[in-house]
C-alpha positions as a LaTeX table, in Angstrom:
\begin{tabular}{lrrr}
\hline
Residue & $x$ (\AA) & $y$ (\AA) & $z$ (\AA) \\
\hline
Unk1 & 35.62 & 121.56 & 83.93 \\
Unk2 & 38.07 & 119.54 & 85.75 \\
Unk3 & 40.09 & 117.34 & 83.82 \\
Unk4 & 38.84 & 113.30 & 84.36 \\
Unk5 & 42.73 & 111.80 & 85.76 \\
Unk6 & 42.13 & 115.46 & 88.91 \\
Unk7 & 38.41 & 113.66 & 90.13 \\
Unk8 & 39.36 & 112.42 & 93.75 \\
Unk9 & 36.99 & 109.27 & 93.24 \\
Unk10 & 38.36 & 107.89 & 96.67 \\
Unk11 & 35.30 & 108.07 & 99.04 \\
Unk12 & 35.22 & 109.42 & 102.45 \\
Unk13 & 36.00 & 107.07 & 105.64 \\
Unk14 & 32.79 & 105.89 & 106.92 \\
Unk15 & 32.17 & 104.48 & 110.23 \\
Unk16 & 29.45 & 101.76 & 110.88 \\
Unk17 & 27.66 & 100.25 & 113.70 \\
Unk18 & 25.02 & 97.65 & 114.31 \\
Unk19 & 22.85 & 96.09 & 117.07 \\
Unk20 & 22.33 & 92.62 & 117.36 \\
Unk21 & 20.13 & 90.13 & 119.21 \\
Unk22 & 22.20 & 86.91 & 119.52 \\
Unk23 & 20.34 & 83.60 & 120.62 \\
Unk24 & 22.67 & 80.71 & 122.28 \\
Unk25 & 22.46 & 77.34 & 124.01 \\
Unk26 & 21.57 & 78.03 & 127.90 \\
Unk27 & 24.06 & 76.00 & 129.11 \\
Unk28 & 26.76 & 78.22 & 126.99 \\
Unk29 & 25.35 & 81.78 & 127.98 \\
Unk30 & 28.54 & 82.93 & 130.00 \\
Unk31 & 30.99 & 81.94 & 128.17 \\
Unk32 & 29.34 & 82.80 & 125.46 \\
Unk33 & 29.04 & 86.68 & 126.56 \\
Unk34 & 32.76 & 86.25 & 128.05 \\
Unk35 & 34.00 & 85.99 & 124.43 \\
Unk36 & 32.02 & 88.61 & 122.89 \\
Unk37 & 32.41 & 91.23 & 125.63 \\
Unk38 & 36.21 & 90.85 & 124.69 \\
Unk39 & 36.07 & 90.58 & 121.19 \\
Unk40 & 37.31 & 94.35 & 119.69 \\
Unk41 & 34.94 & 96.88 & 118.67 \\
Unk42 & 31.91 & 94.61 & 120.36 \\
Unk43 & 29.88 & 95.17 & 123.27 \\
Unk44 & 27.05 & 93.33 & 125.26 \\
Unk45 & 24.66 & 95.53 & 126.38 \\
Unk46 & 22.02 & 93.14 & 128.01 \\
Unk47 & 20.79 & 90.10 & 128.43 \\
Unk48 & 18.21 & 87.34 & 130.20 \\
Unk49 & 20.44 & 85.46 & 131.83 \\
Unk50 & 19.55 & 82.65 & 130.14 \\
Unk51 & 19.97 & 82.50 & 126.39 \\
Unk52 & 19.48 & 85.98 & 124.34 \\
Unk53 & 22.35 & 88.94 & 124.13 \\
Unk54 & 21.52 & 92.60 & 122.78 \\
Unk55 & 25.02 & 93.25 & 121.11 \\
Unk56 & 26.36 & 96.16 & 119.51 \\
Unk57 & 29.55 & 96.18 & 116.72 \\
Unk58 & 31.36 & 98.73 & 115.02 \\
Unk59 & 33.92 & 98.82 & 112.19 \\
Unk60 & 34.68 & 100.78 & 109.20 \\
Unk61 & 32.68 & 99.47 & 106.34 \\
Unk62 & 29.64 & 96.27 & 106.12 \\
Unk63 & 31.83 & 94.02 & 105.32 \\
Unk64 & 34.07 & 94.50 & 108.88 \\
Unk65 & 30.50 & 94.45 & 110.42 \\
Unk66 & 29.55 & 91.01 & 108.71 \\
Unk67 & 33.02 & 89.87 & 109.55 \\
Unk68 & 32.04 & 90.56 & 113.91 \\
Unk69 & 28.83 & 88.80 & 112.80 \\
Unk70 & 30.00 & 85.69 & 111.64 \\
Unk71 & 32.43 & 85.51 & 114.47 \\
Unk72 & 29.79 & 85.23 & 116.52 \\
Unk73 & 27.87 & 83.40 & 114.61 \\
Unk74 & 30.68 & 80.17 & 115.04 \\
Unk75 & 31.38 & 80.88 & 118.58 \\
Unk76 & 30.59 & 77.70 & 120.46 \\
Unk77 & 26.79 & 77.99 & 121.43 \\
Unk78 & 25.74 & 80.55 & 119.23 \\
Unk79 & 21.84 & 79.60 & 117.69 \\
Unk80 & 21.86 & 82.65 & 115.54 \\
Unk81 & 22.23 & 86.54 & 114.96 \\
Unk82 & 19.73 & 88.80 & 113.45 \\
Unk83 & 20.87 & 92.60 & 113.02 \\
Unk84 & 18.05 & 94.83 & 114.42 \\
Unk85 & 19.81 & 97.95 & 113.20 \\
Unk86 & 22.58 & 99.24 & 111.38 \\
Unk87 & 23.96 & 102.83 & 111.21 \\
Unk88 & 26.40 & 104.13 & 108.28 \\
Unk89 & 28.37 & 107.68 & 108.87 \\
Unk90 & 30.96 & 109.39 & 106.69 \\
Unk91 & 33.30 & 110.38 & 109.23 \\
Unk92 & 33.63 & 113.61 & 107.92 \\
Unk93 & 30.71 & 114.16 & 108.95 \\
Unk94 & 31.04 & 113.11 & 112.13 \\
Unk95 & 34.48 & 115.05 & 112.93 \\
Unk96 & 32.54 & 118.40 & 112.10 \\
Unk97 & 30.09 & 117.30 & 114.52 \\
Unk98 & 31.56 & 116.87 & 117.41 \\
Unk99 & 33.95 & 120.31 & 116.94 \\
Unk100 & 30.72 & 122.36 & 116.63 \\
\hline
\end{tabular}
């Protein structure tokens, strides 16, 4: 049995990414995608031209991913975001596959 004070409790790095449909004022769409496109760890994928962004964002735990979200969320325009999909990894995992 391994002694209680030897456990490594710490967890493994996990990595995190979600995709987003963010809704904004017409008359603020560029801009609008202008800041997110260079926000870090954020990227537009599409759009209408018009008023509705399909947005990705990455970080390292939920939190860091509800921190992107509420940046956009008080950008100037924004109507809302609504997280379609989110994706959790332990890194770990993810190192081993990409070296097999």
């Amino acid at each position: 049995m391994i002694p209680a004070d030897q456990h490594n409790n710490a967890s493994p790095p996990e990595w995190h990414v979600a995709s987003l449909v963010v809704y904004c004022q017409p008359e603020q769409f560029l801009q609008l995608r202008q800041q997110i496109e260079a926000m870090p760890n954020a990227e537009v994928h599409t759009d209408d031209n018009h008023a509705k962004l399909v947005v990705t964002v990455e970080g390292n735990s939920t939190a860091e991913l509800s921190e992107h979200m509420d940046t956009i969320r008080l950008l100037e325009g924004t109507l809302s975001v609504q997280m379609v999909f989110h994706q959790q990894d332990d890194t770990s995992t993810l190192a081993y596959a990409v070296t097999e």
